[in-house]
DRENDO-174215 format. One record per residue (C-alpha): residue number from 1; residue in one letter; x, y, z. Coordinates in steps of 0.5 Angstrom, whole numbers. Example, Ala and Ser with C-alpha at 12.3 -4.5 7.8 and 13.67 -1.06 7.14 Angstrom:
<pts>
<pt num="1" residuo="a" east="25" north="-9" up="16"/>
<pt num="2" residuo="s" east="27" north="-2" up="14"/>
</pts>
This chain:
<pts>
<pt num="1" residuo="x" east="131" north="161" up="175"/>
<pt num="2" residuo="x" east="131" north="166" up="170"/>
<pt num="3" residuo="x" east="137" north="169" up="167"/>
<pt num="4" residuo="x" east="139" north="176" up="165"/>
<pt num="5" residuo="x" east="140" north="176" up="157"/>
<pt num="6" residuo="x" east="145" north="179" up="154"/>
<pt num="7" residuo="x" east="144" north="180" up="146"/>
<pt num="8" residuo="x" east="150" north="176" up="144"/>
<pt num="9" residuo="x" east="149" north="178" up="136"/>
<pt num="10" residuo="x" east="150" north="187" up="137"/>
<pt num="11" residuo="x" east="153" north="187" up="144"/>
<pt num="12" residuo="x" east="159" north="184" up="143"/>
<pt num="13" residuo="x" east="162" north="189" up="149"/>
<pt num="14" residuo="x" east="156" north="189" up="153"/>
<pt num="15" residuo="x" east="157" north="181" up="154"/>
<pt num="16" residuo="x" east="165" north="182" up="155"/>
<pt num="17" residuo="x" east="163" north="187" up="161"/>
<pt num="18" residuo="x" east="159" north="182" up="163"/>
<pt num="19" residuo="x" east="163" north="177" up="163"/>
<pt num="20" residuo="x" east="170" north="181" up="166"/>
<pt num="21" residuo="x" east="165" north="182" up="172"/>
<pt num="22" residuo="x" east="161" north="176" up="173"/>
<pt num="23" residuo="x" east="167" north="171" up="172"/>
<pt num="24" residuo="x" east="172" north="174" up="173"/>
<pt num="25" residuo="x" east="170" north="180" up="179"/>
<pt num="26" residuo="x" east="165" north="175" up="183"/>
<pt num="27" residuo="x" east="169" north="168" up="182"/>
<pt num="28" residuo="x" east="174" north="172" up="186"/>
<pt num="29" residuo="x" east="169" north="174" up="191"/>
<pt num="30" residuo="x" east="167" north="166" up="190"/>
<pt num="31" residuo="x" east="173" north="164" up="192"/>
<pt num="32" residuo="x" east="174" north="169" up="198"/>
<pt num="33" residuo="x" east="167" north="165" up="200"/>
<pt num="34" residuo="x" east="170" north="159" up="200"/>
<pt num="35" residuo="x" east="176" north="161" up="204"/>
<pt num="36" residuo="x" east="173" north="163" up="209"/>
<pt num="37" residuo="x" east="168" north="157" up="210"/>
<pt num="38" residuo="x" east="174" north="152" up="211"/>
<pt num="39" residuo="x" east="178" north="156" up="215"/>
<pt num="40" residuo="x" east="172" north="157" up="220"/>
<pt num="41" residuo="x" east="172" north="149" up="219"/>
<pt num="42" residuo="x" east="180" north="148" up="221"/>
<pt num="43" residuo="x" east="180" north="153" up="226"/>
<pt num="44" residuo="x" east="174" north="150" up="229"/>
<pt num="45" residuo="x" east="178" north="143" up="228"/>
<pt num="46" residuo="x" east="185" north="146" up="231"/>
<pt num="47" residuo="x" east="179" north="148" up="238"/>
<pt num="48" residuo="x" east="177" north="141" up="238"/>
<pt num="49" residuo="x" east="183" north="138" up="237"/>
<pt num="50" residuo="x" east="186" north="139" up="245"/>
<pt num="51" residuo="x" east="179" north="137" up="248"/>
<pt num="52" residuo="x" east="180" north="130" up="244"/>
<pt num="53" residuo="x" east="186" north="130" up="247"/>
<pt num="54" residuo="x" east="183" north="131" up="255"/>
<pt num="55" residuo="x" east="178" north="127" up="254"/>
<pt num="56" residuo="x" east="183" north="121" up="252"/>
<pt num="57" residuo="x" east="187" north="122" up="258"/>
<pt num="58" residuo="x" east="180" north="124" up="262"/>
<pt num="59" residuo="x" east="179" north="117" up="260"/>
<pt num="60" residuo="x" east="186" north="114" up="262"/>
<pt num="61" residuo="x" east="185" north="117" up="270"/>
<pt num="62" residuo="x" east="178" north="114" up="270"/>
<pt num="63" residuo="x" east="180" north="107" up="269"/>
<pt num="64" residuo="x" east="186" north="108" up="274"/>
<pt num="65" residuo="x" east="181" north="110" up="279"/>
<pt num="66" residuo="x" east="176" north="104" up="277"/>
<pt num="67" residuo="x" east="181" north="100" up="279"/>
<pt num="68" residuo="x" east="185" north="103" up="285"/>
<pt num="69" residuo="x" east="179" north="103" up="288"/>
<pt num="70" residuo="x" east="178" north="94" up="287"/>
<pt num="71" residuo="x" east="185" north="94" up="290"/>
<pt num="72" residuo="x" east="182" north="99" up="297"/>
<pt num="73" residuo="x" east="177" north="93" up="297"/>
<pt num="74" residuo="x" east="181" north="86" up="296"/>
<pt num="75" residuo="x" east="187" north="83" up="299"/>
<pt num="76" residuo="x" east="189" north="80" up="293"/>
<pt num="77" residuo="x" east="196" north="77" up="294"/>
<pt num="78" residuo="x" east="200" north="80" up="288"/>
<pt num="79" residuo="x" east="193" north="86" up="286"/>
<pt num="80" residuo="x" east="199" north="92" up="286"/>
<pt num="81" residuo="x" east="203" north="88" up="280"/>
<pt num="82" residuo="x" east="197" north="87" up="276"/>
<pt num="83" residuo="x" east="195" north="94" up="278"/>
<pt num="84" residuo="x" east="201" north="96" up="274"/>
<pt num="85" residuo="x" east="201" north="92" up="269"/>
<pt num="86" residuo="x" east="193" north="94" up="267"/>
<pt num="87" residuo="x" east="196" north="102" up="268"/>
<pt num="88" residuo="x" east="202" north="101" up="263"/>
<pt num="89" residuo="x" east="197" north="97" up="258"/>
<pt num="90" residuo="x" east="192" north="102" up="259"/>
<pt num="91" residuo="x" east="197" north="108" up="258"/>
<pt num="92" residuo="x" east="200" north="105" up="252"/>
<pt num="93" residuo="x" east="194" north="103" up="249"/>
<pt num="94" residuo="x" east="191" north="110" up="249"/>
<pt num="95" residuo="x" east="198" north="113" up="247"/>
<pt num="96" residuo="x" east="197" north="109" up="241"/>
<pt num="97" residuo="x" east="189" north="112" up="240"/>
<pt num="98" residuo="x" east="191" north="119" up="241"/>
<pt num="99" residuo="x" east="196" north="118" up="236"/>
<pt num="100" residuo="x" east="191" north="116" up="231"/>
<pt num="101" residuo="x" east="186" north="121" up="234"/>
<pt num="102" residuo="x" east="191" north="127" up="233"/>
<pt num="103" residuo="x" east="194" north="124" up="226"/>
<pt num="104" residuo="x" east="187" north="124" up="223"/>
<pt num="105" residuo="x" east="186" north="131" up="224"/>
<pt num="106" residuo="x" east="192" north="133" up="221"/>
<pt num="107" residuo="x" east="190" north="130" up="216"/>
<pt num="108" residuo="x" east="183" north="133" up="215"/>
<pt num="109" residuo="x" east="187" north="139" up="217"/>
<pt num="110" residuo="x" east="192" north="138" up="212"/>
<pt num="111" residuo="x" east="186" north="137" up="207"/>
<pt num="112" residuo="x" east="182" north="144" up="209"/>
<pt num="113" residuo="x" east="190" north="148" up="209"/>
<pt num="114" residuo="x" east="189" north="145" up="201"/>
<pt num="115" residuo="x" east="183" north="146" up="200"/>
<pt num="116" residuo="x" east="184" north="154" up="203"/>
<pt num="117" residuo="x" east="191" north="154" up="199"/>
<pt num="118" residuo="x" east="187" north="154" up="193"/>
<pt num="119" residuo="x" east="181" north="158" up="194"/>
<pt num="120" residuo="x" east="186" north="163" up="196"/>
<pt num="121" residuo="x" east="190" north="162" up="189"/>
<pt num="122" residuo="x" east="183" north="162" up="185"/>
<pt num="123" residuo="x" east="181" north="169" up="188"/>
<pt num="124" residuo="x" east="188" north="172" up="187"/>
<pt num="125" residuo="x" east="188" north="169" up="179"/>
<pt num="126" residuo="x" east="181" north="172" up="179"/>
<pt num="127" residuo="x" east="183" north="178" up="181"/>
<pt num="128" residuo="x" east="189" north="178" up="178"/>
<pt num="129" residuo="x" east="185" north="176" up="171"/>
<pt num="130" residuo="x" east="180" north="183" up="172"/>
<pt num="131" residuo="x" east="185" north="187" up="173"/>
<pt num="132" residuo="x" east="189" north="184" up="166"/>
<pt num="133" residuo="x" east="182" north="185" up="162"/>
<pt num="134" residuo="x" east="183" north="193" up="163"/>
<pt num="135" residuo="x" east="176" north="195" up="166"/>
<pt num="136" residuo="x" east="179" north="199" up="171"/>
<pt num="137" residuo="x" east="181" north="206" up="169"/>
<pt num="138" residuo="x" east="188" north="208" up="169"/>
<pt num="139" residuo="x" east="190" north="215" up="171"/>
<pt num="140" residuo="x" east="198" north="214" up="171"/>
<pt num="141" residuo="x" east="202" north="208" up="169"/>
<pt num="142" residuo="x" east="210" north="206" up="170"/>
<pt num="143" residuo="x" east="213" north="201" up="167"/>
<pt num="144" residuo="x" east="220" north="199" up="171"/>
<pt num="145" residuo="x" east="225" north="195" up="167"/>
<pt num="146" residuo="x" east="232" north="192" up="171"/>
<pt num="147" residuo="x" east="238" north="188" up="169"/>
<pt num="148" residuo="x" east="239" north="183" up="175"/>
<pt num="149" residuo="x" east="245" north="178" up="175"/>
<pt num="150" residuo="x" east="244" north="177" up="167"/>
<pt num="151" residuo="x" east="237" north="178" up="166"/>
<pt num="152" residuo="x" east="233" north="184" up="165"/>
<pt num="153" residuo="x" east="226" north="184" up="170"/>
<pt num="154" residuo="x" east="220" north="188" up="169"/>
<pt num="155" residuo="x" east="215" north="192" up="173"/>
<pt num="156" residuo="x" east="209" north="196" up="171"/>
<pt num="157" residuo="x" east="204" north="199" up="177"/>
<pt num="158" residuo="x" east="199" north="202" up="175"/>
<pt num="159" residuo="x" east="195" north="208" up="179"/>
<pt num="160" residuo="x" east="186" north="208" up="177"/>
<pt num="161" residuo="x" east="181" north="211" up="179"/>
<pt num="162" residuo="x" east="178" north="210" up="187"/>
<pt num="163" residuo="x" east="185" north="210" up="190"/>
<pt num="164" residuo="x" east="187" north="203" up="187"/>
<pt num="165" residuo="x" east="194" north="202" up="185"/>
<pt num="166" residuo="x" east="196" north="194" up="182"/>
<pt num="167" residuo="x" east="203" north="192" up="179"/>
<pt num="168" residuo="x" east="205" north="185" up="175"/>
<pt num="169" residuo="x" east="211" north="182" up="173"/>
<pt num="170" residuo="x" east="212" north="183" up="165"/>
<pt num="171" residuo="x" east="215" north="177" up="162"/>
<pt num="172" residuo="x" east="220" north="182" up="159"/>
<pt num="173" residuo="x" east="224" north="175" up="155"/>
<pt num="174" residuo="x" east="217" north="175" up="150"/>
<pt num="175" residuo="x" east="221" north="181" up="146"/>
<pt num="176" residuo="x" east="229" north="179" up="142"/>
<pt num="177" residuo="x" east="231" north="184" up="145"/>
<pt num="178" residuo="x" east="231" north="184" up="151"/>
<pt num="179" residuo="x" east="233" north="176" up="152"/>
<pt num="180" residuo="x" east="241" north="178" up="153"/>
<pt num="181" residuo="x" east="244" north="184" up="156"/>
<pt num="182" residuo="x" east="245" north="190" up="151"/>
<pt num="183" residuo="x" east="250" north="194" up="149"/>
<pt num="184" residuo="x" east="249" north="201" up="147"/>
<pt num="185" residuo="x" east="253" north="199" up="141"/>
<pt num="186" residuo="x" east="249" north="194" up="139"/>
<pt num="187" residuo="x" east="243" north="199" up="138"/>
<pt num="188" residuo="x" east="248" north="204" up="135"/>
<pt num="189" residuo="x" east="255" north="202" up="134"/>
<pt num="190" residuo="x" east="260" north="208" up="134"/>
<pt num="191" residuo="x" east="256" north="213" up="139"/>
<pt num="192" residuo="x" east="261" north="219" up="144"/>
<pt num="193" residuo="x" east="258" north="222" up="147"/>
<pt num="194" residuo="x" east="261" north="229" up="150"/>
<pt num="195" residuo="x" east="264" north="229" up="158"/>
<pt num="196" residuo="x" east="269" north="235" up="159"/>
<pt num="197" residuo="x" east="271" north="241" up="156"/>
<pt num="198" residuo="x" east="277" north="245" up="156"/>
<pt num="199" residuo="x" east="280" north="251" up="153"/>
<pt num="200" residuo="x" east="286" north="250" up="147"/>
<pt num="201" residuo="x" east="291" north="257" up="149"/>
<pt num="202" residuo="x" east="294" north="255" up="143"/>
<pt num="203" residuo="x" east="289" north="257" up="138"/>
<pt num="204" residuo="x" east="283" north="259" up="144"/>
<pt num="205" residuo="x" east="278" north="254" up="141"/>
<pt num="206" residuo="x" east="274" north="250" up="146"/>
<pt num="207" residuo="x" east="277" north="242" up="146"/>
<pt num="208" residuo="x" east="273" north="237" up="147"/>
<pt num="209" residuo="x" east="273" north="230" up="151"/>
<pt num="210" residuo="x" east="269" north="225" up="149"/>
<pt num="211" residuo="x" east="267" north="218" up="151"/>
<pt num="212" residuo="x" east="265" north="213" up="147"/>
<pt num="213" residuo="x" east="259" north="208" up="149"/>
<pt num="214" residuo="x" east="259" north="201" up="145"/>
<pt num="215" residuo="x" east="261" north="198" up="150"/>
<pt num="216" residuo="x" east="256" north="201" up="156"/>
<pt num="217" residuo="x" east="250" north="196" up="158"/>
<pt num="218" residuo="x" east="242" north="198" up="159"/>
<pt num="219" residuo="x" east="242" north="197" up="167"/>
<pt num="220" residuo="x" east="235" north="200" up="167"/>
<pt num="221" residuo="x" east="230" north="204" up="165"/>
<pt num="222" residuo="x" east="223" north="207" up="165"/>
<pt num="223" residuo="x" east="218" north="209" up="163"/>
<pt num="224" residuo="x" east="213" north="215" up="167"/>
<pt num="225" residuo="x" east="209" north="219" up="165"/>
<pt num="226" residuo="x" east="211" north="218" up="157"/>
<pt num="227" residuo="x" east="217" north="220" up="160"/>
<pt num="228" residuo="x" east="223" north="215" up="159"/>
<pt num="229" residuo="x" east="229" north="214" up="163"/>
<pt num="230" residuo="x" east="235" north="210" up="161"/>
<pt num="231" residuo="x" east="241" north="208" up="164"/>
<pt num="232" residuo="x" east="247" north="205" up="161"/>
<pt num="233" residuo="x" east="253" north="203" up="165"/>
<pt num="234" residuo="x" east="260" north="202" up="164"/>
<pt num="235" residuo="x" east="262" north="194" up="165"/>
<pt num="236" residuo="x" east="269" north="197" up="167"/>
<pt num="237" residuo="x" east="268" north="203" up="172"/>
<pt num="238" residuo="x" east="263" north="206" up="175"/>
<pt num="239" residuo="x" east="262" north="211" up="169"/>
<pt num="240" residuo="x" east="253" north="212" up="168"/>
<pt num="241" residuo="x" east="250" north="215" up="162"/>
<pt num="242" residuo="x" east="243" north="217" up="163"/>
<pt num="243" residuo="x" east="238" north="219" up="158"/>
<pt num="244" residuo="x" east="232" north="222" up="160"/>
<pt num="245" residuo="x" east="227" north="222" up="153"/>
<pt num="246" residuo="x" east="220" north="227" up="155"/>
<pt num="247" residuo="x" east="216" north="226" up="149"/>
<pt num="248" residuo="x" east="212" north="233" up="148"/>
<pt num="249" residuo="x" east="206" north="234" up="143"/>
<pt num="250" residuo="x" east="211" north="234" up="137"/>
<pt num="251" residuo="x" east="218" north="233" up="139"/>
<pt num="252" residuo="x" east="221" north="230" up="143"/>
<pt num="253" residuo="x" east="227" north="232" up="148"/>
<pt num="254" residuo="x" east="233" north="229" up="150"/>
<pt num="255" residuo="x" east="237" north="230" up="157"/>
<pt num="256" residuo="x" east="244" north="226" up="158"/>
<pt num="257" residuo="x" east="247" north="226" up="164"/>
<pt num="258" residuo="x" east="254" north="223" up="165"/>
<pt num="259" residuo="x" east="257" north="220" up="172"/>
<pt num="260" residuo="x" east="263" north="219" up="174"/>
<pt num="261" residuo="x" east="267" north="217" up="181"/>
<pt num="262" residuo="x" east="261" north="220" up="184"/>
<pt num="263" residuo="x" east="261" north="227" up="180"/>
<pt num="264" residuo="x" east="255" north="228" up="175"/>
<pt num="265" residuo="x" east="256" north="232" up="168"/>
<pt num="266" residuo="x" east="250" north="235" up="165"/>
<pt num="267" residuo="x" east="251" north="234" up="158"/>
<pt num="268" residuo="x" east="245" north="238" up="155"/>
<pt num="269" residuo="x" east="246" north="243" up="160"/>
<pt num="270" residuo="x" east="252" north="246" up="158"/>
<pt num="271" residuo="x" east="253" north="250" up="152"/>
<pt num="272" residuo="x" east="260" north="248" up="150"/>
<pt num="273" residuo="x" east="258" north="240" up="151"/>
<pt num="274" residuo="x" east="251" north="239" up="148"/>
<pt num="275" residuo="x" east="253" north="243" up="141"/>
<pt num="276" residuo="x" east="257" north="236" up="139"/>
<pt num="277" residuo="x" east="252" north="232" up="142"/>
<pt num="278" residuo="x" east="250" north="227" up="136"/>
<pt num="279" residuo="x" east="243" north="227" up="136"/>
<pt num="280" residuo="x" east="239" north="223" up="132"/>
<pt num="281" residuo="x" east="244" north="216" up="134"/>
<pt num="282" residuo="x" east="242" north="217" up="140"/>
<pt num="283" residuo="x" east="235" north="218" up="139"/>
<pt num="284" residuo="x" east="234" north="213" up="134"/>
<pt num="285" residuo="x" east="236" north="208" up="140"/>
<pt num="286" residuo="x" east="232" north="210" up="145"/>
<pt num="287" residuo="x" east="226" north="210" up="141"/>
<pt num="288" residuo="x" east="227" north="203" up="140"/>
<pt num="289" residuo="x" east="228" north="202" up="147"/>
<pt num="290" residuo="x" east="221" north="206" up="148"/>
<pt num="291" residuo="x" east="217" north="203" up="143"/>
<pt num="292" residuo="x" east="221" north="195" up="146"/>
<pt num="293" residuo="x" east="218" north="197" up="154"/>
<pt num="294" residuo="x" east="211" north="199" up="152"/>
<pt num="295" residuo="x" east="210" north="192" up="148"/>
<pt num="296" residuo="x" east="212" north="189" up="154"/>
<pt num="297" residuo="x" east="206" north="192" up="157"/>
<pt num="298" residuo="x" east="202" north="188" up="155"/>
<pt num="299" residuo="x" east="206" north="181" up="156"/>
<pt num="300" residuo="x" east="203" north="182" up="164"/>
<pt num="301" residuo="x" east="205" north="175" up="168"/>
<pt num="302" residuo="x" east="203" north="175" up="174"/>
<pt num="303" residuo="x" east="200" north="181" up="180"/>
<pt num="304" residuo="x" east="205" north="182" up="185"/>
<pt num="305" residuo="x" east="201" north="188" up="188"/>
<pt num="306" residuo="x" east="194" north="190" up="189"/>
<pt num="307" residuo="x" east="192" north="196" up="195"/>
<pt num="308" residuo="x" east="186" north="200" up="196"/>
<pt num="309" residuo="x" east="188" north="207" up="198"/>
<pt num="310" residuo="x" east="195" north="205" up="201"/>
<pt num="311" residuo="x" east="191" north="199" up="204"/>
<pt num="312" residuo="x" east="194" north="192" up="202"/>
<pt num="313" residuo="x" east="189" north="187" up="199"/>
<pt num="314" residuo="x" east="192" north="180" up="197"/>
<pt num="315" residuo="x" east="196" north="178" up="203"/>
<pt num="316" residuo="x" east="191" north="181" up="208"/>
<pt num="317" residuo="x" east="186" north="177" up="204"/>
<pt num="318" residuo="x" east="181" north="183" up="203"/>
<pt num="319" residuo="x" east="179" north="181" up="197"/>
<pt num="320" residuo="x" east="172" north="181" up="197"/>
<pt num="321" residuo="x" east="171" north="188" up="200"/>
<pt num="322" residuo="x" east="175" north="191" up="194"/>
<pt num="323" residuo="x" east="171" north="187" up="189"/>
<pt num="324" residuo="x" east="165" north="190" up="193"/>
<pt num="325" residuo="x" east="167" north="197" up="192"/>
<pt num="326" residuo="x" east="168" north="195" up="184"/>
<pt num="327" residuo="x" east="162" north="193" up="183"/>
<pt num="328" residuo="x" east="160" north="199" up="187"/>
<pt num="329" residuo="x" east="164" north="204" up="183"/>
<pt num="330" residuo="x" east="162" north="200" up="177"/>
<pt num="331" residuo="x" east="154" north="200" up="178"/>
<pt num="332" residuo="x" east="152" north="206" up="173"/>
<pt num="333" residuo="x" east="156" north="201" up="168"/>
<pt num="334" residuo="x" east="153" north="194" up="169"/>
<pt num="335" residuo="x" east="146" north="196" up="170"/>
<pt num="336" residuo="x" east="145" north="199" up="163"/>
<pt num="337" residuo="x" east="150" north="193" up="160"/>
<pt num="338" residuo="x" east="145" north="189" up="164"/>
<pt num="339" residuo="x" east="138" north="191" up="161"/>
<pt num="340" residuo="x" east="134" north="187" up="158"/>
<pt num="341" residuo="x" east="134" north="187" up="150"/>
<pt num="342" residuo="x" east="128" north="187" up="146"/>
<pt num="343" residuo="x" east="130" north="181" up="140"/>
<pt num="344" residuo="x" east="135" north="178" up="144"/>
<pt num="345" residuo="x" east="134" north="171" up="142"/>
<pt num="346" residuo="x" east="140" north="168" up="146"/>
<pt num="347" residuo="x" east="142" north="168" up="154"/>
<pt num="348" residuo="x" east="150" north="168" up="155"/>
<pt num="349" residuo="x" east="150" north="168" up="162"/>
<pt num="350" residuo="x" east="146" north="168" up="168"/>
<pt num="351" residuo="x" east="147" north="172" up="172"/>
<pt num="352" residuo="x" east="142" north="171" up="177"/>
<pt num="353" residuo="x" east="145" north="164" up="178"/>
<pt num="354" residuo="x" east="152" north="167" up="179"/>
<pt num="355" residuo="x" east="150" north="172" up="184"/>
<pt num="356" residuo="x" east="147" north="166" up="188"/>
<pt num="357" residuo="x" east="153" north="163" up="188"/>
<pt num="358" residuo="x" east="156" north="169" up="192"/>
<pt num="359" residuo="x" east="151" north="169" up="198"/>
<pt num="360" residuo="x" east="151" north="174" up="202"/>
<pt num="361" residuo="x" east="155" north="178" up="197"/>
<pt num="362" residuo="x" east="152" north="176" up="191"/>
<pt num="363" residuo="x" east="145" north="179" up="195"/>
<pt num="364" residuo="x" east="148" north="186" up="196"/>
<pt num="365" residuo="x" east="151" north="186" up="189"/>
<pt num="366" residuo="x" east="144" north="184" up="186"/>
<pt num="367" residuo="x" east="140" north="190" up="190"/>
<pt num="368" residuo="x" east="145" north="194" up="187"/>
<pt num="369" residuo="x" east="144" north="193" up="181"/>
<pt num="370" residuo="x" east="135" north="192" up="182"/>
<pt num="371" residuo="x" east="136" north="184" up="181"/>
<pt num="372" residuo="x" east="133" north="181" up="186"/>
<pt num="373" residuo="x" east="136" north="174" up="188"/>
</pts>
């Protein structure tokens, strides 16, 4: 068979295109395929399973009857003791056979289960890889990070083009930083922010209260839009300071918020209070705690979350409805990637093969893309 060639020497991308799709996206489908015949074969075998069962027990009344009818016809002395006791070596034997009978379909069951476990897992993983490679266009991205019970977890959802949203689990301990809680101090030490104020009558100057937050520890942040949100809380009450850093084209701007015993002051907001704030402290360690977040972007674990416009792909196992509608929306792409070459002296990857392993799929992929299969 032949294959579709790409030239390995001067197209680089268009061989790792190829290879994002019909690796990656058409295994997932392949895999789906597989899935999807064993579990016609378990479902079949669940099916079959009782009709064994009534046949046994078919068979039982059937020898019953055999010899409730030689007993009508002799008068054997002592024939009912001996009809009892074939009836009871009957039954138990045939309690012995459908014991083996039913314990060799689980069996075969429990093999199909597995073999489906892994057609699901290797569907999944497929998907989760494509979706790893960038080949999506992504229109907005969250990143989400969360201290729980010591350790900081971390989220990063992504909204693409054609109504796809997937989120992954981020492996946030590859970083130093966030490998144990962080205090504020450890960042900068010696930071106060402003939290009230109030009028000296003495001397009629504003007085200034302020809270210092060495002490206070990252309890979550984000990232939305460019925008970052952190909140830092303190250990020993209920007190929150929440920074919220908007990135604009030349500057950045800075909003605190602090909360206390369910009141809410607006540091930046008020006139008196802002004017002391210590800036560029603060600045330093939120940028750091940004550019921290946007590296772990790039340490993805695994995908947690994939749905086609608001519809739940993984766990309502549409995966091959959503890969067809990639390839679909990915079709001006690959049919120019997948142009013969003139000087391609070696062949990467066979797509046609590929797209024959897919079946039915594979067949409309390839009347997609003007490759007949």
């Amino acid at each position: 068979m032949t294959g579709i060639k790409i030239e390995t020497s001067n197209s680089s991308a268009d061989e790792k295109t190829v290879r994002i799709y019909f690796q990656y996206l058409l295994d997932s489908i392949i895999s789906q395929n597989d899935y999807d015949n064993l579990k016609v074969n378990l479902d079949s075998l669940k099916n079959a399973l009782p009709q064994e069962t009534a046949d046994i027990d078919k068979l039982q009344v059937n020898i019953s009857k055999v010899i409730e009818d030689f007993k009508a016809t002799k008068a054997y002395k002592g024939i009912g003791d001996t009809e009892k006791e074939i009836n009871d070596f009957v039954k138990a034997s045939l309690e012995k056979l459908k014991k083996r009978v039913g314990d060799d379909f689980k069996a075969k069951m429990d093999e199909i289960e597995t073999g489906m476990s892994s057609a699901r897992m290797n569907s999944t993983k497929n998907i989760q890889a494509f979706l790893s490679s960038d080949a999506m266009k992504v229109i907005d991205m969250t990143i989400n990070l969360k201290l729980v019970e010591g350790v900081y977890d971390s989220t990063v959802k992504y909204i693409a083009e054609g109504g796809i949203e997937y989120e992954f689990s981020l492996n946030t301990r590859s970083l130093e930083i966030f490998k144990e809680p962080i205090k504020f101090g450890s960042l900068e030490k010696g930071v106060r922010i402003p939290v009230s104020s109030g009028s000296n009558w003495v001397g009629k100057e504003t007085q200034v209260d302020y809270e210092r937050i060495d002490r206070y520890y990252l309890s979550s942040a984000s990232i939305s839009k460019g925008n970052l949100f952190v909140v830092f809380s303190d250990p020993d009450s209920d007190g929150k300071v929440t920074f919220v850093m908007s990135r604009g084209n030349d500057s950045a701007f800075l909003s605190i918020e602090y909360s206390i015993d369910k009141q809410t002051i607006d540091i930046t907001g008020n006139s008196a209070l802002s004017s002391t704030i210590e800036m560029e402290r603060i600045q330093d360690p939120l940028d750091r705690i940004y550019g921290s977040i946007m590296e772990i972007e790039g340490n993805k674990m695994k995908l947690t979350h994939l749905s086609d416009n608001g519809n739940e792909i993984i766990d309502t196992g549409n995966i091959r409805q959503f890969a067809m509608k990639v390839f679909e929306m990915k079709k001006d792409l690959l049919q120019n990637v997948l142009k013969n070459q003139p000087g391609t002296k070696t062949e990467s990857f066979n797509v046609k093969e590929k797209l024959a392993l897919a079946g039915t799929s594979g067949k409309e992929i390839g009347k997609m893309l003007g490759i007949e299969i």
